[in-house]
N, C-alpha and C positions, 0 to 999 in steps of 0.2 A: 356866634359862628353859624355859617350856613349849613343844613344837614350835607349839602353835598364836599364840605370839609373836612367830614367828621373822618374818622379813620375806620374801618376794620372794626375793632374793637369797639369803640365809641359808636359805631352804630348798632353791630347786634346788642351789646346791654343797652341803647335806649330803645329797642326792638322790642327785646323782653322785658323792659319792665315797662312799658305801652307809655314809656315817657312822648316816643313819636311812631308812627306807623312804620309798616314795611311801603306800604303803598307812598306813601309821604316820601321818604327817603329816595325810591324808583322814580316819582314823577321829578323830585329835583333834580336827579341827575339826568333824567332825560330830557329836561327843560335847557338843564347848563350844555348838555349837548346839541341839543335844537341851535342855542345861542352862537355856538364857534365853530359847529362843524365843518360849516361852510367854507371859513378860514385855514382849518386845523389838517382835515381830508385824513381824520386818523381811521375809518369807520367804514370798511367792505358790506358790510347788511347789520342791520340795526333790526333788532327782536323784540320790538317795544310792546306787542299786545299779548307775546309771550313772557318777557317781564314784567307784565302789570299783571298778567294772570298769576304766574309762581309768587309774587308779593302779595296778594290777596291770599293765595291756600297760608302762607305763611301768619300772616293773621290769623285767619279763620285757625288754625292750628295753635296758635298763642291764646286766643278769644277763649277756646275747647280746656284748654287747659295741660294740651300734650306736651311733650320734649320737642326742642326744636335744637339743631345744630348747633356748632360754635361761630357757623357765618351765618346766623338766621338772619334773613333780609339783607345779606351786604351786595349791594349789586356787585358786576364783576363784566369783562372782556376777556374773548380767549383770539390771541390770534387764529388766523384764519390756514393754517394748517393743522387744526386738530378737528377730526371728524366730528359732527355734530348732526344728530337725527333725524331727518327733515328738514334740516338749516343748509344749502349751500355751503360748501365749503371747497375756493378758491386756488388759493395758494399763490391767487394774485398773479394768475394765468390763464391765458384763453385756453391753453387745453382740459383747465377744470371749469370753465364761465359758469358754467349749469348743473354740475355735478352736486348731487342731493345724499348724504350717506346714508344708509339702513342703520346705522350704530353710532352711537358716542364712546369716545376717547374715553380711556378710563380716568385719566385727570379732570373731563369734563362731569363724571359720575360722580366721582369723589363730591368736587363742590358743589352741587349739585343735591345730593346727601348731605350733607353738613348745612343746607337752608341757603346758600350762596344763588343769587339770581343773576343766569347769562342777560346782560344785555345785548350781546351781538358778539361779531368777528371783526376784527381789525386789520388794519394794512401791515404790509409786511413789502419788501423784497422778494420777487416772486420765486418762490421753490426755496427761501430763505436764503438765497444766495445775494449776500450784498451787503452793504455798510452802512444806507443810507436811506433804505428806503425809497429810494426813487424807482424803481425798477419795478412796476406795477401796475395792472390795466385800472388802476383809478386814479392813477397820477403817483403823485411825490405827496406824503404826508409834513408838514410844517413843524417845525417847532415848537410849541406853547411858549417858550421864554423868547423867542426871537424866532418870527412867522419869514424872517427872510433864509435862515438855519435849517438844516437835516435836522432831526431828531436821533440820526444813529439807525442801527439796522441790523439785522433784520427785523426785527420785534419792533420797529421803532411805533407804529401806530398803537400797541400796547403801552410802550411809555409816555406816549404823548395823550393816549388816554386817564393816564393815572395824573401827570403833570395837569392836566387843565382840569382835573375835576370830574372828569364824568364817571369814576367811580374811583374805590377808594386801593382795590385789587385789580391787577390784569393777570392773564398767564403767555406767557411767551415762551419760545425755546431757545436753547445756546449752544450754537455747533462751535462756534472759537470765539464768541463774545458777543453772539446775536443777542444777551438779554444786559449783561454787564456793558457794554458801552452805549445802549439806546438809553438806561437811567443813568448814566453818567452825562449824556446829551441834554437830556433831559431834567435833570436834576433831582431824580426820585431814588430810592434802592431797589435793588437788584440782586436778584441769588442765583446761579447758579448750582445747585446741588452737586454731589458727589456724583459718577456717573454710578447706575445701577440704584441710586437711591430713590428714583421716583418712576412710573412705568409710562415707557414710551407706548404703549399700548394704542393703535388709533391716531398717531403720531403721522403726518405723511413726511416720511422720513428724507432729508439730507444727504448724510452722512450718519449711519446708524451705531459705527463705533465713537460717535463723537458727541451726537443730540441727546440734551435732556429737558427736560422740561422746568419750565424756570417762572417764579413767580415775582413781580414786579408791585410796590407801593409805595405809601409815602412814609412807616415807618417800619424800624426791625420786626418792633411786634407782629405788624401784619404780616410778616414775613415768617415769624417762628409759627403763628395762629394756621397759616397756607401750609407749611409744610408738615404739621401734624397734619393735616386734614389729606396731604396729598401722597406723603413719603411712606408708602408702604407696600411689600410683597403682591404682586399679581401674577398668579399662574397663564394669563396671557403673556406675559414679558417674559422672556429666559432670563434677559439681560437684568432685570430687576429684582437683587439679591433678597433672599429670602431670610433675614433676621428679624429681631426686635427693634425698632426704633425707640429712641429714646425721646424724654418729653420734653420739647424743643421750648414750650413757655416756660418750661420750669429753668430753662438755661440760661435765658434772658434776665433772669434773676440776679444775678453774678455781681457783686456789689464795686468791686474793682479789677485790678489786673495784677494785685500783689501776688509774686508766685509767679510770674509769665514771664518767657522771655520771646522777644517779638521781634524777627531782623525786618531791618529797613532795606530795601532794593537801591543799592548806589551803581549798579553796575551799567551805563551809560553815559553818555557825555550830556551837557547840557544844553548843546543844541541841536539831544534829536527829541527834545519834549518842549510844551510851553513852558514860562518862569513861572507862570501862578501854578499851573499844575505842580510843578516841583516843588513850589513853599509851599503849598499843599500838602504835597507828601513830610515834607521836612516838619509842618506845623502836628501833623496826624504824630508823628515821632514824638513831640515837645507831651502831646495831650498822654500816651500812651505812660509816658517816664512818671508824670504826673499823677496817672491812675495808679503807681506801684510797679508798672513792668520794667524787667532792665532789656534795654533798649541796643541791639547794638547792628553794625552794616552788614550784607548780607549779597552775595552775587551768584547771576545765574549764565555762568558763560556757555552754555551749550544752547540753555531752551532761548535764552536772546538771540545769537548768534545763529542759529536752525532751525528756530520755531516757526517760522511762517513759513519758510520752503518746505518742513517735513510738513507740515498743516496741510498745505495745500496740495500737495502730493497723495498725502493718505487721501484727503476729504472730495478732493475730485475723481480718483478712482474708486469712491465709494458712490458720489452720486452718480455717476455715469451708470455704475450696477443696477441703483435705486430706479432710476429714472426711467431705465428700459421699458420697463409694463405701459408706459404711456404712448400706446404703440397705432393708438388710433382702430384699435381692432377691439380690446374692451372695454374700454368706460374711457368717458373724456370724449373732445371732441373730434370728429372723424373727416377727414379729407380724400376722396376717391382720386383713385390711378387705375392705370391702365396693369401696371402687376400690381405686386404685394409689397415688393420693394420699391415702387413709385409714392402708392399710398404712405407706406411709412415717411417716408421723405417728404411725400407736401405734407400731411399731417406737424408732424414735427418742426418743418421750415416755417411755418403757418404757425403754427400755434406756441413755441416757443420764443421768449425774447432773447435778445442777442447776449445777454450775460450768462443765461441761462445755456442755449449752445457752447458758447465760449467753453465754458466747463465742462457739459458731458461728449465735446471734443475733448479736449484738453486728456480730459480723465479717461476716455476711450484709449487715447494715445499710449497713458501711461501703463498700459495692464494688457498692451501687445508685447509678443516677448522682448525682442532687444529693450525697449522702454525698461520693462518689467525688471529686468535685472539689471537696469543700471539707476534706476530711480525709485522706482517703488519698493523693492528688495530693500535696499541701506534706509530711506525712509522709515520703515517700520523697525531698524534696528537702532536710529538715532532716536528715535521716541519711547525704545527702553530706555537709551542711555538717559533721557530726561529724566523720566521716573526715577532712574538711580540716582539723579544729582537731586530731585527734589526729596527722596526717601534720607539719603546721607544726611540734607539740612534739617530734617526735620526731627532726628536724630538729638539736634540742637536748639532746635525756638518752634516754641508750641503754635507759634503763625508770621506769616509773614506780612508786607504793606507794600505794594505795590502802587504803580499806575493802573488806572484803567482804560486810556487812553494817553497819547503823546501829544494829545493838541484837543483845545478847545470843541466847540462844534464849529463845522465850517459849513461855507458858504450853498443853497443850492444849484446843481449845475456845476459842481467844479469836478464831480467826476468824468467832466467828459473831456474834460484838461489834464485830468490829472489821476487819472485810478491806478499809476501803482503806488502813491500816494498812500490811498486808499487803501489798496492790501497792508499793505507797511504799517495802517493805523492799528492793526489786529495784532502788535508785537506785544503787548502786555498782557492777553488774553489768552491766544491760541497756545501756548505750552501749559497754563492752565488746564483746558481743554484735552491738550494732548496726555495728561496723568490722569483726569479720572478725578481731579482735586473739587472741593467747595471752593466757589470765589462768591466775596457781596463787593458789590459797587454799593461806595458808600458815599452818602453826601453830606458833602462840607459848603454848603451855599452858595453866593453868587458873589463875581466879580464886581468892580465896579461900573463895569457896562451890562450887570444881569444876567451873564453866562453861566453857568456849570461850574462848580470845581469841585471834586473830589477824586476819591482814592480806592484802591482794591484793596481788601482784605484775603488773605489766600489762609485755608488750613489743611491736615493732613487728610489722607480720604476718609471719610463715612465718620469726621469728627465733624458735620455741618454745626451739632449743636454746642460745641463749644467754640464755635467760629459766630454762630448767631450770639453769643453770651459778648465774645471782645467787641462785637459790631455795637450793642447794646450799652455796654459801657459808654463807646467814644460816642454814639449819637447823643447821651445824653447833657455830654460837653460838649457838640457842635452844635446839636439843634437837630428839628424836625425840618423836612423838607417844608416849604409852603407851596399851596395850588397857585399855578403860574395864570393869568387872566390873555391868552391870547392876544396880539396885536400893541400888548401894553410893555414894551419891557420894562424891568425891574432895579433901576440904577443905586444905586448904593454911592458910600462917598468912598474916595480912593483908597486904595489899600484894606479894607474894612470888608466883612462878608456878611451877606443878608443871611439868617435866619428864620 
């Protein structure tokens, strides 16, 4: 196995017991990135002589004989909306091109702390608003399993870093499914956290009732290993509750699902999703009964039925608030007029893309008054009723199973045919989002043309680690994701899933 295969784990224990270097590990995966970048376009600024330097102290500190981290030498990516020190940080927008921050994110501290080496900032949808990643001053980022395919979005350059290898962690955020359907695209796991469970701190924020910070790999482990490292109280964050966290590896331990009761999601027809996503789901059911849980169907007629119109109501009137400061008066880039209100406007017409307007019109709109009470008002009253129906079920089955998507990955360029489509594909996620819940996109392999297919795992809030524990079980009956080889896809025989 190549070191830039190894996982999370597999690399810091051969870190520390100097089975292979830190520096070894960094040049791999900057080599396997050099190889596909070109292709992949996952990769806003690349920090290559800043990760060969933090992999060398990481040695030299292994060498000494000190404590080094739980990521000691794991390299890693952080999308390119979390401020970062002297590192540009974009958001995948000409109004930040050049924007250098004084501070790093407290998420980028954390792993950082823990021996994790940044290799760089990734593509994303710019301002995180999008599905597909196309929507960004470095193009459209590709697929790794299918270079002609979206990767998902907005995080998608994150998961298409972690799918083709160039490290084994990325970090992304998830305002309605920016980190859950870029590895479902993709073919990797994905967590989204409980909301409050990890600190948006440094975050350039979305939608700030809705973004969290979300970590992306290729297995659960790396996922429970990220989240101890990440999930915890910050007096910068209001929003990031101040308890104990519990010990996310020790969860992962969990030998079966006897004792669980786990509802399956039947509440849709079957031709508003793919048929292998659905035997997908059906198959995740068969695996879970198998592990000991009782199993039984499970619906969600409000957050199906409402979730993307309240989503979209709350989360555009929140960016349109967020966005304001980008007024071409303080940081960012600046456009001159003749008034003040000229300036704003060519600033903004300039430097914003058209999806990017789209919404903090849209969202302007809805938070004038007559809007305001006939859409925004009920909006945030249907997104209790959510909560109430998801509190009620849960009352009953200690997690749920989900879609994570209603369709495959599709084609690039079909948002320009097709985007409300595209809003549409966010219906398994954004009621997620809208509760405050843990979701993992989990992967269950590849079709027989080398697609994507897996499933969502939903639990109740601020129980991520007994949601990482049922994730951990069924990966071990599905399988580990594998590194996808760009431009090659991965064909399997009919009916049958790669591993």
């Amino acid at each position: 196995m190549e070191l830039y295969e190894l996982s999370a784990k597999e690399t810091a224990d051969g870190i520390r017991s100097k089975k292979f270097s830190a520096i070894e590990v960094t040049e791999a995966c900057l080599a396997r990135a050099d190889k596909f970048e070109g292709n992949v376009n996952a990769i806003i600024t690349l920090t290559a002589d800043a990760a060969l330097a933090s992999a060398r102290e990481i040695d030299a500190r292994i060498a000494r004989g000190e404590s080094v981290g739980p990521l000691a030498g794991v390299p890693y990516f952080a999308k390119d909306n979390f401020c970062t020190k002297g590192t540009r940080t974009t958001c995948s927008s000409k109004i930040l091109e050049n924007w250098l921050p004084t501070y790093n994110a407290s998420a980028i501290n954390y792993m950082n702390d823990a021996g994790a080496v940044m290799m760089g900032k990734t593509n994303l949808d710019e301002f995180a608003m999008g599905s597909s990643t196309e929507n960004s001053i470095i193009g459209p980022t590709k697929n790794p399993r299918d270079l002609g395919r979206v990767p998902g979005g907005s995080s998608g350059g994150s998961a298409a870093s972690v799918a083709a290898g160039y490290a084994p962690i990325a970090l992304g955020t998830d305002t309605g499914g920016s980190v859950r359907q870029p590895a479902c695209f993709c073919g990797v796991q994905g967590m989204k956290p409980s909301y409050g469970q990890v600190s948006r701190y440094g975050i350039l924020a979305y939608a700030s009732s809705l973004d969290q910070v979300s970590p992306l790999a290729r297995t659960v482990e790396d996922l429970a290993i990220s989240m101890e490292v990440l999930a915890r109280p910050d007096p910068h964050d209001t929003t990031c509750d101040a308890y104990d966290r519990p010990r996310f590896t020790e969860a992962i331990e969990l030998p079966d699902l006897k004792g669980k009761k786990i509802g399956v999601f039947e509440g849709f027809e079957s031709s508003q999703m793919d048929a292998e996503l659905y035997g997908a789901l059906q198959k995740t059911a068969g695996h879970c009964r198998d592990a000991g849980a009782v199993v039984e169907p499970m619906d969600l007629p409000i957050a199906v039925k409402y979730g993307v119109a309240t989503y979209y109501v709350t989360a555009l009137a929140d960016a349109s608030s967020k966005l304001a400061c980008y007024d071409g008066m303080r940081y960012g880039s600046h456009l001159d007029g003749q008034t003040l209100n000229e300036m704003y406007v060519n600033t903004r017409t300039a430097c914003f893309g058209e999806e990017v307007r789209r919404r903090i019109i849209l969202g302007t709109c809805l938070l004038t008054e007559g809007f305001y009470q006939n859409y925004y008002g009920p909006a945030l009253k249907v997104r209790q009723r959510m909560v109430d129906e998801f509190d009620e079920l849960f009352g009953r089955f200690d997690a749920y199973i989900l879609p994570t998507s209603p369709s495959l990955p599709y084609r690039i360029g079909m948002k320009e045919t097709d985007p409300n489509r595209l809003y549409l594909g966010d219906i398994f996620t954004v009621p997620i989002s809208l509760a405050g819940l843990p979701g993992i996109n989990l992967s269950m392999g590849l079709n027989a043309d080398g697609l994507p297919l897996s499933v969502q795992l939903v639990g109740q809030r601020y129980f991520d680690a007994e949601l990482l524990g049922i994730a951990s079980v069924l990966e071990r009956v599905m399988g580990k994701p594998r590194v996808a080889t760009p431009g090659v896809v991965e064909k399997t025989q009919k009916g049958e899933e790669a591993k």
